[in-house]
N, C-alpha and C positions, 0 to 999 in steps of 0.2 A: 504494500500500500504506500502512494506516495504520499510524502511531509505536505498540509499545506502550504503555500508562499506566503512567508509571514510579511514580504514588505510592503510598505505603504504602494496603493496603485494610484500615486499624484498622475501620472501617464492619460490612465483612463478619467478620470476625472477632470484634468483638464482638457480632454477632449472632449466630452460630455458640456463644461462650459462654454468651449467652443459652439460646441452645436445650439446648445440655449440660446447663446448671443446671437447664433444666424436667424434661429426661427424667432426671439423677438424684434431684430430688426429686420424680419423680412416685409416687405413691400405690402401680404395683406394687411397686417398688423399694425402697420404705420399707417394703412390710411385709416384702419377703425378708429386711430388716436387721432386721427384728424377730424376731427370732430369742434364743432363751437361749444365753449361752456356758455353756464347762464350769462355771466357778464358779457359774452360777445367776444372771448378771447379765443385764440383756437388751443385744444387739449396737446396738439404736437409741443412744443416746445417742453414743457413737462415732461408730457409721455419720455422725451429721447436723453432728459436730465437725469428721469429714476431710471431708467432701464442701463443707462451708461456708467452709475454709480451702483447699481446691484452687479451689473458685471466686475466692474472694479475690484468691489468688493468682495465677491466672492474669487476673484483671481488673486487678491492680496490675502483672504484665508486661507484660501488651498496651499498655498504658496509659503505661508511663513512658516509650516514647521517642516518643511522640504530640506531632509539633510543633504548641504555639499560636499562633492567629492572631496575625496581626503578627511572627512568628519569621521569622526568613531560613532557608532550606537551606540 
């Protein structure tokens, strides 16, 4: 029986937020956000501030306990 892989998969994961980041700035999704609020402002500008700062975010999580080469466990 083979040992599980005990190491962290940052690999898959950040390919996984890669793929999030496409399908939420994919072109249907950006025009549902294109949409008027009540004030008469349009919901785009928002919509592409959160979704740019959730990706951020989650690539500076995944990210920060990602050991570098030459690092011991």
């Amino acid at each position: 029986m083979r040992e599980p892989d005990k190491r962290p998969r940052h690999q898959e994961r950040l390919l996984a937020l890669l793929l999030l980041a496409l399908a939420l700035f994919s072109p249907p999704l950006v025009i549902i956000a294109d949409r008027s609020l009540p004030s008469g402002l349009s919901a785009l500008p928002l919509y592409l501030l959160l979704v740019w700062a959730l990706v951020i975010g989650l690539a500076a999580w995944l990210l920060e306990g990602t050991p570098r080469e030459g690092d011991k466990e």
